[in-house]
C-alpha positions as CSV (number, residue, x, y, z in Angstrom):
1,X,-2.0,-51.6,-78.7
2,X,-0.4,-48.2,-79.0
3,X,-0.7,-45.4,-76.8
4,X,-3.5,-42.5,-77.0
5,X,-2.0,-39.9,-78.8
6,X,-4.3,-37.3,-77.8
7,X,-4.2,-38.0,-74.1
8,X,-0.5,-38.5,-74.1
9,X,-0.4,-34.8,-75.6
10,X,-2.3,-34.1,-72.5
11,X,-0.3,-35.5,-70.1
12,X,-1.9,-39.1,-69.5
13,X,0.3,-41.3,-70.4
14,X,0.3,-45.0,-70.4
15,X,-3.5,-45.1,-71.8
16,X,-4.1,-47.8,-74.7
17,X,-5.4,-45.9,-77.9
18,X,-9.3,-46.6,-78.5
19,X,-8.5,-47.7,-82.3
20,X,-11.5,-48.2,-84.5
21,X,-13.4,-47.2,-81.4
22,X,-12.2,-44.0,-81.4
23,X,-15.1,-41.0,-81.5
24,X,-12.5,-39.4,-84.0
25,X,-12.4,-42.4,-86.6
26,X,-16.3,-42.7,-85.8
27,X,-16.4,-39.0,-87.4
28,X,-14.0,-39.4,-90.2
29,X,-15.9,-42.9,-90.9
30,X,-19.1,-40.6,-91.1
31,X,-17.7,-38.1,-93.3
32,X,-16.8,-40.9,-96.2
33,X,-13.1,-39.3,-96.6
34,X,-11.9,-42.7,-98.0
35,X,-9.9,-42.9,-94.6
36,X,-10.4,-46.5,-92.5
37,X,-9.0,-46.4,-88.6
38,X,-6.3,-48.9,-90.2
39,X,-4.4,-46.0,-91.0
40,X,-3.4,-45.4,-87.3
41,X,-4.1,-42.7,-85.0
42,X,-6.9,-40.3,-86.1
43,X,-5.1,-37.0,-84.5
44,X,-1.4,-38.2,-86.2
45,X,-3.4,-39.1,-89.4
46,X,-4.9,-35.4,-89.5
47,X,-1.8,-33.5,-87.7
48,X,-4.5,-32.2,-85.6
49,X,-2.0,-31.6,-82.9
50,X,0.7,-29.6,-85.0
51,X,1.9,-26.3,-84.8
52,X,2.3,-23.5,-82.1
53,X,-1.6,-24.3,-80.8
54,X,-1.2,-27.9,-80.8
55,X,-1.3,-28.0,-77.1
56,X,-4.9,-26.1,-76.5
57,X,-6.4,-28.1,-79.6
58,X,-5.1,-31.3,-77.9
59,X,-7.1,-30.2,-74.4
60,X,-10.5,-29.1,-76.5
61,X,-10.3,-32.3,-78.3
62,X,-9.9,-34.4,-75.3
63,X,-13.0,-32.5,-73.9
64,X,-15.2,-33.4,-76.9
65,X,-13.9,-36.8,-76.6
66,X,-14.8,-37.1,-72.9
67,X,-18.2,-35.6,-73.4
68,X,-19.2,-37.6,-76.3
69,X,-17.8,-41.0,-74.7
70,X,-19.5,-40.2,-71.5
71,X,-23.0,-39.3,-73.3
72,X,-22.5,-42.8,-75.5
73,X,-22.0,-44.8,-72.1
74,X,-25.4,-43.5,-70.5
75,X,-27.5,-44.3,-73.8
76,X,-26.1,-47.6,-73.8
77,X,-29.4,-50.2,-73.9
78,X,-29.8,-52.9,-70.8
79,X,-27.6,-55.4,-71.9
80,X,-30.3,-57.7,-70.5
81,X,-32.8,-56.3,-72.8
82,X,-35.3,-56.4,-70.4
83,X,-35.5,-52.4,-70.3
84,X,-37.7,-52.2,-66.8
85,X,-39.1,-48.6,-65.6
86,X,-36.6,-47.2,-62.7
């Protein structure tokens, strides 16, 4: 498994990339470019973090990232399925 691009561009390095699980191939999946997560990294594929900006695009990014993950994790169902009242 290859590193994260994006958080490597942040400065975390060492962190396995996400792959097909990545909220940025779940987006291009959802968009129907003709593009499958096969094709590597979403943010290489797209040259998302080119250019003289790269660096504050590669920060916002890993924000979205962060927020979406973390929203996905607490909508998760009970694995149990059992779904009892708090």
């Amino acid at each position: 498994m290859s590193e994260c691009k994006l958080r490597a561009a942040c400065g975390h390095h060492g962190i396995p990339c996400d792959e097909g699980g990545c909220v940025y191939w779940r987006v291009v999946e959802q968009l129907d470019l003709g593009v499958r997560e096969s094709d590597g990294c979403a943010i290489q594929y797209f040259e998302l973090l080119e250019g003289e900006r790269g660096q504050q695009l590669a920060q916002w990014l890993l924000s979205v990232k962060e927020r979406v993950e973390s929203t996905a994790d607490h909508a998760e169902p009970d694995p149990s399925g059992t779904d009892a009242p708090a």
